[in-house]
N, C-alpha and C positions, 0 to 999 in steps of 0.2 A: 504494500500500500504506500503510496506517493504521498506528500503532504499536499499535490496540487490535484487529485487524480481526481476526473470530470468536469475541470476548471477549462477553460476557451479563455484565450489568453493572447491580445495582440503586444506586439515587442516593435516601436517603430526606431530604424538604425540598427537592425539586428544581423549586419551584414559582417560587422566586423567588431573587434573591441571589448566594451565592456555589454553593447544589445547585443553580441552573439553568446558572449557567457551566459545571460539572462535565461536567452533562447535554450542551451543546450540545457540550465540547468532545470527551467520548467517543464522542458517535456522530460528529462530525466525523472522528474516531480511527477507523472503522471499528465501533465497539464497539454491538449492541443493546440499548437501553438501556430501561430501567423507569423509569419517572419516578414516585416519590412524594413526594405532598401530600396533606394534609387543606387547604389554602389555611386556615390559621386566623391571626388578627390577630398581633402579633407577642408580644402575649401568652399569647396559646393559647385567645384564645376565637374562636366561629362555629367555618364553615367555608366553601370553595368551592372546586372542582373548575378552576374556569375558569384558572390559573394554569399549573397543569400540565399542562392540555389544549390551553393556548398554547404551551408547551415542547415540546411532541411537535407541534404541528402544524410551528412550526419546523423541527423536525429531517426529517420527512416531506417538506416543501418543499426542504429541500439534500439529499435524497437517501438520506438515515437512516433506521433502522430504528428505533422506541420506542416504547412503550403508557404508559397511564395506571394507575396505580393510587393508590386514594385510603384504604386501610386505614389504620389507626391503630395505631402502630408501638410504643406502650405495652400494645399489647395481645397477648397468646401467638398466641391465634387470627388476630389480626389479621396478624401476620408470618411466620406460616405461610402464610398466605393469598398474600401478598406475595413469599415466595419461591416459594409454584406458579402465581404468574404470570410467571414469567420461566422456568419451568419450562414453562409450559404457549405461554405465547406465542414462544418461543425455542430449548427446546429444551435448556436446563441453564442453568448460572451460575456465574460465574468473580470478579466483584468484588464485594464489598458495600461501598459507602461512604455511613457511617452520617452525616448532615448537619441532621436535624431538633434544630431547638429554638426554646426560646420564652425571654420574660424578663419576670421582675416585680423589680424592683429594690428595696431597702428597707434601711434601717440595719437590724442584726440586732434590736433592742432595740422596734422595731417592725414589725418581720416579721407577718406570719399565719401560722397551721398552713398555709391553703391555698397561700399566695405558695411556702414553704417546699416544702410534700408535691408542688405542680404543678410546680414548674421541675426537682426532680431525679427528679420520677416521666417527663417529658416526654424529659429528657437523657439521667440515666443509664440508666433503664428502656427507655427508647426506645431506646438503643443496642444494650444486652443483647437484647434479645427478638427483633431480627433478626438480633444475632449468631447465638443459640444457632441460629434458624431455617437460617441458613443453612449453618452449623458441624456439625449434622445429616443434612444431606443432601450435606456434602459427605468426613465420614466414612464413610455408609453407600456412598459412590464410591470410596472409598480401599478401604474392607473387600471390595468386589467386585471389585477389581483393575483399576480405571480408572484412571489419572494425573490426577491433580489439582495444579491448580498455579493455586491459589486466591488472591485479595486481598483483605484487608481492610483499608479507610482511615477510623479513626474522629476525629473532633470532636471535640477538647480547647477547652484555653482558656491563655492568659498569665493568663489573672484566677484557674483551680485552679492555676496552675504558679508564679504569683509573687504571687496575692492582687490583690485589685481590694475598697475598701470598699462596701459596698450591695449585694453580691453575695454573700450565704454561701451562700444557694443555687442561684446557678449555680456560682460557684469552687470549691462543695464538692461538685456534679456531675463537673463537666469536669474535677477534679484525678480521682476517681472511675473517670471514662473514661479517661484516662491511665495507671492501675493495668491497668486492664480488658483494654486492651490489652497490655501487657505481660503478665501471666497468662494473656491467648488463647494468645498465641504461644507459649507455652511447652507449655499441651496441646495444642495443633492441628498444631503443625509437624509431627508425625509424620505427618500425614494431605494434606500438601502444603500446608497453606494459613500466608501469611503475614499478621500482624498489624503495622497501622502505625496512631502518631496523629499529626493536625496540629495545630496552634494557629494557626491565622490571624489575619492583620489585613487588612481592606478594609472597607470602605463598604456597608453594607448598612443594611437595617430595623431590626435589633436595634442596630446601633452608631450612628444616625443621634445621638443624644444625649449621643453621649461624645465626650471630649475626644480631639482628633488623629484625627478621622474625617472631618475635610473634607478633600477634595483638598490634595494639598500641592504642585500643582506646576502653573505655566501653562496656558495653554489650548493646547491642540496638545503639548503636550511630556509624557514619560510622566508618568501618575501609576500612584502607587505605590501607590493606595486603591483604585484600581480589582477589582472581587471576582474579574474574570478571572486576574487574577496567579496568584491561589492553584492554577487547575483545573491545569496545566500539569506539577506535581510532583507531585500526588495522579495524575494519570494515567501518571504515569511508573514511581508504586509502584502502579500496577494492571495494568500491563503485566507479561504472562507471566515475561519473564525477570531481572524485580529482584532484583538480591541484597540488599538491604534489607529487617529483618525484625524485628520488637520495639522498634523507635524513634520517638522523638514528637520532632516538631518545629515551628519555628516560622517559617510561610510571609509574607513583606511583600513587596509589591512586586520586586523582582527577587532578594531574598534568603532563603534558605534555612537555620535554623541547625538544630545536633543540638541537645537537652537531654542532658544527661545525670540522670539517677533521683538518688531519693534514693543518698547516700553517707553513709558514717563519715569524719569529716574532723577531730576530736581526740575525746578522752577525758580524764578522770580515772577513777583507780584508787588503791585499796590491796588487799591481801591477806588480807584477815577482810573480814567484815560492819562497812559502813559508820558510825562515829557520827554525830550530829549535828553536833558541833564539826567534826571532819574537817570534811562536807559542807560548812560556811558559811566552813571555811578556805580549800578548794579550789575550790567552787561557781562562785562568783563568776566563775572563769577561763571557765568555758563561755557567762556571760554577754557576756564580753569580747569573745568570737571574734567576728570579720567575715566573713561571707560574701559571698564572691564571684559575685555571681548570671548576671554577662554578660551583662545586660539589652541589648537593642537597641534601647531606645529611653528 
């Protein structure tokens, strides 16, 4: 017995990285899986099929059940399209773990319109569009009187959660998708379905140029980069009976932490409309504060 066995499970970016660990390890779970790629570079151009269609041959050969799909997850149609293949080939749908993206890196001050418009139309876009798809069909099961006990595990980042420079437009995606997630959960739980984000760290295509992305740890002995780490908790919050629901966290090698959301952590005040003297009296005090970020690394 699987911890995911009967679960319909789309994986979008599951061509390569940390969506194909996802992929092998929910249908190893029991779970049938959708595999989505566009197989595009890691900056988001081309395409190719063949990534994906090595991921599902995998899974086929241990015994799993998983189809291909290559739709383009920034697109309405396209993720319609994506959740009535897991409709169509399976028979419903129980996860969506949203995993595409791409990355053009650039100091903000030389950015492009397009570096900018492609990485958060790819991420944050890209995540919404299968949410709603599949958030749709899994209310119109809720309103017919079907039990729904739905998952969603969306893609953050440490770089929207704590900033990373050269990235305004991915950190200002994936902090995005961290909102995103928090506001699903809040209209969707009525309807069974839970909302979770990750922030991962492992070794992949897009992190291969950043710092503390090499293996950190001997040969034969764990590493902590390795992208399989991460699939292990994301399947855990895809499993039917998690009581976890509106949280983003950040997944490293054998660790797991909560974020906590934005918070009020001091103020100034007075009792009229502020003056200016006031303000540069008092001001200054909120530049002072330190925060306590609890960075793990």
């Amino acid at each position: 017995m699987g911890a995911l066995d009967g679960r319909v499970a789309i994986i979008t970016g599951a061509g390569r990285g940390i969506g194909r660990e996802h992929a092998l390890l929910f249908a190893a779970e029991g779970a049938r899986v959708v595999v989505n790629d566009l197989g595009g570079a890691p900056d988001g151009s081309g395409a190719d099929p063949t990534p994906a269609q090595q991921v599902v041959k995998e899974i086929l050969e241990a015994g799993g059940e998983a189809v291909v799909n290559g739709d383009d997850v920034t697109d309405g149609e396209g993720a319609d399209r994506l959740v009535q293949t897991a409709l169509d080939a399976f028979g419903g749908l129980d996860v969506l773990v949203n995993n595409a993206g791409i990355l053009r890196d650039r100091m903000l001050v030389n950015m492009t319109d397009e570096e900018f418009d492609d990485v958060t139309r790819v991420h944050l876009r890209g995540h919404f569009m299968p949410l709603r798809a599949a958030a749709r069909f899994w209310k119109d099961q809720s309103k017919a009187g079907a039990e729904v006990r739905a998952s969603v595990i969306n893609t953050a980042s440490t770089s929207g959660l704590f900033g990373q420079p050269g990235q305004t437009n991915y950190g200002s995606a994936k902090s995005g998708i961290a909102t995103m997630s928090i506001i699903a959960q809040m209209e969707l739980e009525r309807f069974g379905v839970r909302v979770n984000a990750i922030c991962p760290a492992a070794r992949t295509r897009l992190t291969e140029g950043l710092g503390g992305a090499e293996a950190l740890s001997a040969d034969g002995a764990f590493d902590p980069m390795d992208p399989a780490n991460v699939s292990p908790f994301v399947a855990y919050l895809a499993t039917a009976d998690c009581p976890i629901k509106g949280r983003a966290f950040f997944v490293y090698g054998g660790e797991v932490h909560l974020f906590q959301p934005w918070a009020l952590v001091d103020k100034i005040e007075v009792d009229h409309k502020w003056t200016l003297d006031e303000l540069a009296e008092q001001g200054p005090r909120l530049a002072a504060y330190e925060f306590d970020l609890g960075k793990p690394y």
